[in-house]
VEXPA-997301 format. One line per 4 residues: number of its first residue (from 1); their letters; for each residue x, y, z of C-alpha. Coordinates in nm, 2 decimals, m for minus. Each point is the difference from the previous one (the first is absolute). Layout:
NUM	A	X:Y:Z  ...
This chain:
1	XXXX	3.77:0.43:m4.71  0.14:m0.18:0.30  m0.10:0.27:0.21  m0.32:m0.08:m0.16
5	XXXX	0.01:m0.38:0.12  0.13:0.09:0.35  m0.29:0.28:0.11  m0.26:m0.29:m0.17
9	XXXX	0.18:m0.26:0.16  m0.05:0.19:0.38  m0.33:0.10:m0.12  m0.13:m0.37:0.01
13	XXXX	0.19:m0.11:0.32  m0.15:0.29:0.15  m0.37:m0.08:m0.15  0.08:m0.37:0.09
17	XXXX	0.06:0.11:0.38  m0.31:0.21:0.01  m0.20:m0.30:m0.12  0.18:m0.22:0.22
21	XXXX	m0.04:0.22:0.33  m0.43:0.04:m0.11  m0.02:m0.38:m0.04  0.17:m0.05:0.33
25	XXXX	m0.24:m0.12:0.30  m0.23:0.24:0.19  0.14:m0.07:0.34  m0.25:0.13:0.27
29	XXXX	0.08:m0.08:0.38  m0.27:0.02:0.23  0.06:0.03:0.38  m0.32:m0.13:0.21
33	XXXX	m0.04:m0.12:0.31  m0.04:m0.38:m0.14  0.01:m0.15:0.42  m0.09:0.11:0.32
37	XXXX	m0.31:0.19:0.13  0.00:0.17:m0.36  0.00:m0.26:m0.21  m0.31:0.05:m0.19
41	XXXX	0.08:0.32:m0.09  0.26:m0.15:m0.21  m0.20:m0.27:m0.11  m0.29:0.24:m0.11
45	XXXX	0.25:0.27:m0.21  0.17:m0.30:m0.18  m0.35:m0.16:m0.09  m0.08:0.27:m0.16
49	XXXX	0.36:0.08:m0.19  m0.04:m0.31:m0.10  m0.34:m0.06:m0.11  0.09:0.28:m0.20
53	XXXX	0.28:m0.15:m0.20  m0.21:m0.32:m0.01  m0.26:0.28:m0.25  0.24:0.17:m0.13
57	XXXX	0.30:m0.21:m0.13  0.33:m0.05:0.14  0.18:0.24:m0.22  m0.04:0.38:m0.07
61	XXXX	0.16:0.25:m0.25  0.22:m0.30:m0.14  0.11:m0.10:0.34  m0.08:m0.29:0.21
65	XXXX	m0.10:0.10:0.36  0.13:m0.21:0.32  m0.11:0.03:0.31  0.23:m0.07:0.35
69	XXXX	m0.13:0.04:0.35  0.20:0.10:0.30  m0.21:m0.06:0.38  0.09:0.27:0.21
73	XXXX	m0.25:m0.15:0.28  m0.21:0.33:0.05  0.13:0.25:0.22  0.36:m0.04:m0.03
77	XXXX	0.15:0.30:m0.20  0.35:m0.10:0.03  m0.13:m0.34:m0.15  m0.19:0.17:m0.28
81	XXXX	0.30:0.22:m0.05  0.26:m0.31:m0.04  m0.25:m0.17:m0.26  m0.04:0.31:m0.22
85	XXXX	0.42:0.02:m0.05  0.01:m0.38:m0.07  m0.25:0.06:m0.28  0.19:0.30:m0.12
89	XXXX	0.34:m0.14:0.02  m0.01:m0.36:0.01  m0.34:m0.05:m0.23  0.06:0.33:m0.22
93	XXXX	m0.37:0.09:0.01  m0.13:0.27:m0.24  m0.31:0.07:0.26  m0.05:m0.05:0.36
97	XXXX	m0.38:m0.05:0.12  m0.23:m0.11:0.25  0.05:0.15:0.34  m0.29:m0.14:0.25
101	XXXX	0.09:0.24:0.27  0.11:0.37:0.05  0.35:m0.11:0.20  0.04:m0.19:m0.31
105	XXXX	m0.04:0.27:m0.23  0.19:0.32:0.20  0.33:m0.31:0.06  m0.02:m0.03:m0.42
109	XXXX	m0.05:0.35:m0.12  0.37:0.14:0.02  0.13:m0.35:m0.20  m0.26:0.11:m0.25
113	XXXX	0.10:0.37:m0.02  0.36:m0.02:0.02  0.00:m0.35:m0.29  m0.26:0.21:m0.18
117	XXXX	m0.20:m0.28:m0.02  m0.37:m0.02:m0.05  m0.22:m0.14:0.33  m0.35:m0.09:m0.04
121	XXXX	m0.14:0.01:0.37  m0.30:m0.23:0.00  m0.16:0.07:0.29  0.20:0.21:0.30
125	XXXX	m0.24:0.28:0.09  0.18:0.29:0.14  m0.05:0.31:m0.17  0.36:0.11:0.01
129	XXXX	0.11:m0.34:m0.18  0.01:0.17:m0.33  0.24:0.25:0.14  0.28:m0.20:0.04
133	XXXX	0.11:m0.05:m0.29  m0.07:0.15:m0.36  0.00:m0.34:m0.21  m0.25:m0.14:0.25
137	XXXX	m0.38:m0.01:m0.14  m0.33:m0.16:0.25  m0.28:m0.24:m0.18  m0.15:m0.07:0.36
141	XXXX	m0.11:0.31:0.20  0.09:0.23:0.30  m0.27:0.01:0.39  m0.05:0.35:m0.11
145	XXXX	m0.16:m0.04:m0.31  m0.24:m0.25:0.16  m0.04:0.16:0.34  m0.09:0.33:m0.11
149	XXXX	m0.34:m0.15:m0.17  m0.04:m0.20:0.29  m0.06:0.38:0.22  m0.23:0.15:m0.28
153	XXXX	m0.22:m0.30:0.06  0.02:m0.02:0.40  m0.12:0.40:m0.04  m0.27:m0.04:m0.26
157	XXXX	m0.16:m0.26:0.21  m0.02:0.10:0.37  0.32:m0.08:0.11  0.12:0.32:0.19
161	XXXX	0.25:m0.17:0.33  0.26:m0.23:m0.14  0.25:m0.21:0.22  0.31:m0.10:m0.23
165	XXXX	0.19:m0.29:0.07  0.32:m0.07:m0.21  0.32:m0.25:m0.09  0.29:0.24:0.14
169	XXXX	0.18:m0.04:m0.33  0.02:0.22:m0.32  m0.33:m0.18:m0.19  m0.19:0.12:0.35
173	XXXX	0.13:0.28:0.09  m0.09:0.13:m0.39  m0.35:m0.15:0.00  m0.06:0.16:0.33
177	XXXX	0.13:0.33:m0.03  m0.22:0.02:m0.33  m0.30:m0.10:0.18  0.04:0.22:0.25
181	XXXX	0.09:0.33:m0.22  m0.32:m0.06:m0.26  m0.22:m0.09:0.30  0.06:0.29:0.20
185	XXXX	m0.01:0.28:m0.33  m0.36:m0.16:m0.02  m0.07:0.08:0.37  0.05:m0.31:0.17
189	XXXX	0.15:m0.06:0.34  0.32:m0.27:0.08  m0.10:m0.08:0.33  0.32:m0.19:0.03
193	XXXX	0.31:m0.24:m0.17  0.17:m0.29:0.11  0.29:m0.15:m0.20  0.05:m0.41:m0.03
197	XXXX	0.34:m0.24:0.01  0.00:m0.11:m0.35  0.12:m0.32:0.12  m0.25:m0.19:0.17
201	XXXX	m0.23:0.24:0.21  m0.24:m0.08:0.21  m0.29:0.23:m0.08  m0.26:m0.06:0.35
205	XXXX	0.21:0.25:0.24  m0.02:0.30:m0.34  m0.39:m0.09:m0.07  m0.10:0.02:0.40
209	XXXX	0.17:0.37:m0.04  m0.27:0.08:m0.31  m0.28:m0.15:0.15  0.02:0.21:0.32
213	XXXX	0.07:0.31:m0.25  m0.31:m0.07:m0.12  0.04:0.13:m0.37  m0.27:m0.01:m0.30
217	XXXX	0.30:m0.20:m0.19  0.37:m0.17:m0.01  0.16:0.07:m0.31  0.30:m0.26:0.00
221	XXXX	0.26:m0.09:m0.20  0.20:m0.32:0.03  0.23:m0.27:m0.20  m0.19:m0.20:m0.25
225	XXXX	m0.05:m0.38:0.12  m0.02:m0.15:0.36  0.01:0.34:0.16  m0.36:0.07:m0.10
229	XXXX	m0.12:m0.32:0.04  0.13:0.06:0.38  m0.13:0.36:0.01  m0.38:m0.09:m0.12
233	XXXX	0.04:m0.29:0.25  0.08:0.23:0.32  m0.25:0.30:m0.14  m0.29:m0.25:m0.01
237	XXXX	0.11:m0.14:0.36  0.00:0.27:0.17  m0.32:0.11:m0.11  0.03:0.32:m0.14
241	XXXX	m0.23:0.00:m0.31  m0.27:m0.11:0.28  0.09:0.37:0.16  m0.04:0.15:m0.38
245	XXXX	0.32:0.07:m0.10  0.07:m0.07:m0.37  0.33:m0.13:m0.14  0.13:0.16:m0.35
249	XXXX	0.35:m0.07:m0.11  0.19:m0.05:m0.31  m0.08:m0.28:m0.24  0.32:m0.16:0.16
253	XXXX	m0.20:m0.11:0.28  m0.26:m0.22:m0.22  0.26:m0.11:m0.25  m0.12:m0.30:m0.17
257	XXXX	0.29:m0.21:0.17  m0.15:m0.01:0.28  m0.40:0.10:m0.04  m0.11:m0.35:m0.02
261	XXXX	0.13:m0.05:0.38  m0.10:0.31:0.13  m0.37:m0.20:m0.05  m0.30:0.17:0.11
265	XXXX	0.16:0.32:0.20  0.11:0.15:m0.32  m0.38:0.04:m0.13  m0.08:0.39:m0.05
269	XXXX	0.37:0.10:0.06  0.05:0.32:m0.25  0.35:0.02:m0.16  0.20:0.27:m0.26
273	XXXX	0.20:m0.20:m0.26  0.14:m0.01:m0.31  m0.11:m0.35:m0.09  m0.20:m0.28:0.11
277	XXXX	m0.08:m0.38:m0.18  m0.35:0.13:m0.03  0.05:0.32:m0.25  m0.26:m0.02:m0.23
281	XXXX	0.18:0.01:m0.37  0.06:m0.22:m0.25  0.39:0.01:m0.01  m0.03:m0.08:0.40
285	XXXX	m0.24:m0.31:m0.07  0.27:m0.13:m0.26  0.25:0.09:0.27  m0.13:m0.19:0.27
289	XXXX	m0.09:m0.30:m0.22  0.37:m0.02:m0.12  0.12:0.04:0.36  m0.25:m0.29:0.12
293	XXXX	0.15:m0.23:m0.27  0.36:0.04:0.06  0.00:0.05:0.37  m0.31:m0.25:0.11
297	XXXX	m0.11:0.10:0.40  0.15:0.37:0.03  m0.18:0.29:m0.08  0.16:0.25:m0.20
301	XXXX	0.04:0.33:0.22  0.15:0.36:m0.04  0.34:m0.10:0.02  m0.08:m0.25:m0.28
305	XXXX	m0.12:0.29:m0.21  0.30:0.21:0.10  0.25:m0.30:m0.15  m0.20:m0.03:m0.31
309	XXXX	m0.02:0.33:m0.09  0.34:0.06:0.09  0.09:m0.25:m0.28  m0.25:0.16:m0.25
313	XXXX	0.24:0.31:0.09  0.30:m0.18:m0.08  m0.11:m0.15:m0.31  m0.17:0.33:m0.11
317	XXXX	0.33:0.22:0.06  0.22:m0.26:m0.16  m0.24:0.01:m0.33  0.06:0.42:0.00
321	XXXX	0.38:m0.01:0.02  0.04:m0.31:m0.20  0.13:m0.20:0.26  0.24:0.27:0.14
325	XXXX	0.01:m0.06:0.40  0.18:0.27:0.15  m0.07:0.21:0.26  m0.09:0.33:m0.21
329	XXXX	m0.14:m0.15:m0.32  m0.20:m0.25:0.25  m0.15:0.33:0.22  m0.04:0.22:m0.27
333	XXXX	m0.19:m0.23:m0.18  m0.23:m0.15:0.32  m0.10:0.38:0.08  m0.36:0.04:m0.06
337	XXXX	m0.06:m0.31:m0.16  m0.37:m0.12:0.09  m0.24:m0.30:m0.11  m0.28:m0.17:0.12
341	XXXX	0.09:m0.23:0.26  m0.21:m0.30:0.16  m0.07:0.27:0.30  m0.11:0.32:m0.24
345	XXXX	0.21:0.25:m0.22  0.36:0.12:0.18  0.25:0.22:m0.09  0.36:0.04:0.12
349	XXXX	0.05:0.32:0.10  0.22:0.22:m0.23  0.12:0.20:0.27  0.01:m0.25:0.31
353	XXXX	0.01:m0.32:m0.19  m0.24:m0.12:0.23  m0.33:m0.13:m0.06  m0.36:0.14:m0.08
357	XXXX	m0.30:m0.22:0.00  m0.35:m0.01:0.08  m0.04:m0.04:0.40  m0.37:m0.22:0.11
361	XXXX	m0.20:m0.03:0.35  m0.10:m0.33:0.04  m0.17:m0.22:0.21  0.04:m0.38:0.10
365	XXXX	m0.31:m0.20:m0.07  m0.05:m0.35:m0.05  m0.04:m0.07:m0.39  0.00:m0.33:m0.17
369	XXXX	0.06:m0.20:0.31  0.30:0.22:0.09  0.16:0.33:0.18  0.05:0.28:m0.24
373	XXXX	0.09:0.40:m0.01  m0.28:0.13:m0.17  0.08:0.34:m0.19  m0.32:0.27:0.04
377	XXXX	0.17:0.29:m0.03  0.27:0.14:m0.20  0.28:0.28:0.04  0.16:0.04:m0.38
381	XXXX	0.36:0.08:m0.09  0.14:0.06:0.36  0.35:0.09:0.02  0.20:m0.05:0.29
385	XXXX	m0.09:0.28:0.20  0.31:m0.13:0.25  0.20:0.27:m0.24  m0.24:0.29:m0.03
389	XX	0.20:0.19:0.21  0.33:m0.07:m0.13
């Protein structure tokens, strides 16, 4: 009968942990580039985790979720590196997220794999990201996926001599390689490449070079914010859509950041993205009317949308395992989970744990008294084709 008591007794206590260890807080530590040229990548990602929470409640399979922010300035891997192992050591966080920029992401990855601990990235685009390690799953997207759909179009309407002009990072050096593998298997010709600092180029000697090539096209890729604003400046100096040669990029180049002063240089520009403010659905109008009222003057942008469905991710995962955080429970559980997001349906993909999603063509037109991307066209359920031969 004691024997009894004692296995009943160390029943409870053990039940009594259990409880104790679901009820405990849902620690999640993003690392974003909160200052420096980067900022509002940071700003954008936590908008929209946030926004999310403000929807969705503070607290998820019985456990309240905190948020803590570490700035690792941009492009500074040892940085981003240092502020993941304070979250995991000092802060104990069950997730690590965020993750504005690739450095970020590839500094991050081995803490991740070897604490097999679950990292949401939010918006770092290289292909290989996923790769590095296996508890690591991608809300935002990869150049690839959105470059690729960017070639098809170029082909199907006239485009046959490309120049390519990219960041000399991993983000560039994916979205042009794409580019330049779809468009050619169509029959187009590169007619030649140039590669940017990603720190503070000066685009004028690079778009002289294309103009005396003489191409039908540049297909450019380059860092979300100022850097377009910059590049649009310089292409429309030095005259080259007077000589007839287009400009088709990534939606990076007209992200909603910075479209409003780009001004009147960005009419007609055609883009491949994922997202844009403009997405005609219902869940996007509610979307951008929630973001409007909690963040009054910014526009909600693709790295917004990559922070709040990150969190939709977290939330959703948590509800499967009951609140169980860890690194196998938390992957086995996020592998092919879709919904219907703000930007269209996505999926994580099973195998890569990367994201599918519906990739559009757009145009920026003057609606409503300002700039917007314009979807007209549609490519459904791309996956990153950054992995098809892997």
């Amino acid at each position: 009968m004691r024997f009894t008591k004692v296995l009943l007794t160390a029943a409870m206590s053990l039940g009594i942990a259990a409880s104790a260890h679901a009820a405990d807080d849902l620690k999640i530590g993003f690392v974003l580039p909160m200052s420096g040229p980067h900022a509002s990548y940071g700003l954008q990602i936590l908008n929209g985790a946030k926004l999310y929470m403000q929807q969705h409640g503070d607290t998820v399979a019985g456990r309240k979720v905190q948020i803590l922010v570490k700035d690792d300035t941009g492009v500074a891997p040892e940085i981003s590196r240092r502020a993941a192992q304070e979250l995991v050591n000092r802060e104990h966080v069950d997730v690590l997220a965020g993750f504005g920029l690739t450095p970020s992401a590839f500094a991050v990855a081995p803490l991740s794999a070897s604490a097999k601990m679950p990292m949401v990235v939010m918006n770092a685009a290289t292909s290989s990201v996923t790769e590095k390690s296996p508890y690591l799953v991608r809300t935002s997207m990869t150049l690839p996926q959105n470059s690729a759909p960017m070639a098809t179009w170029a082909l199907a309407n006239g485009i046959k001599r490309v120049h390519t002009l990219a960041a000399d990072y991993g983000p560039g050096h994916d979205a042009e390689k794409q580019f330049i593998k779809t468009f050619t298997a169509g029959g187009g010709e590169i007619i030649g490449e140039v590669r940017t600092p990603v720190q503070n180029p000066d685009f004028s000697p690079y778009l002289q070079r294309i103009k005396d090539a003489k191409p039908d096209a540049i297909f450019m890729f380059v860092p979300s914010g100022e850097q377009g604003v910059s590049f649009l400046k310089s292409y429309a100096s030095r005259g080259l859509a007077e000589e007839g040669i287009k400009l088709i990029a990534t939606g990076d180049l007209t992200d909603e950041d910075v479209l409003d002063a780009m001004g009147d240089p960005a009419l007609g520009l055609i883009t491949s993205f994922h997202y844009s403010d403009a997405h005609d659905s219902e869940l996007n109008k509610q979307y951008t009317e929630a973001y409007a009222k909690a963040y009054p003057g910014v526009r909600p942008n693709f790295m917004s949308m990559g922070g709040y469905d990150g969190m939709h991710l977290i939330y959703e995962v948590l509800k499967k395992t009951n609140g169980d955080a860890s690194g196998d429970a938390f992957i086995a559980a996020a592998k092919g989970m879709s919904w219907e997001s703000p930007r269209g349906p996505i999926t994580i993909d099973p195998e890569t744990r990367d994201i599918i999603q519906d990739i559009y063509i757009r145009k920026v037109e003057r609606r409503n008294g300002r700039l917007e991307n314009v979807e007209f066209d549609v490519i459904k359920q791309v996956k990153d084709p950054g992995k098809a031969d892997k």
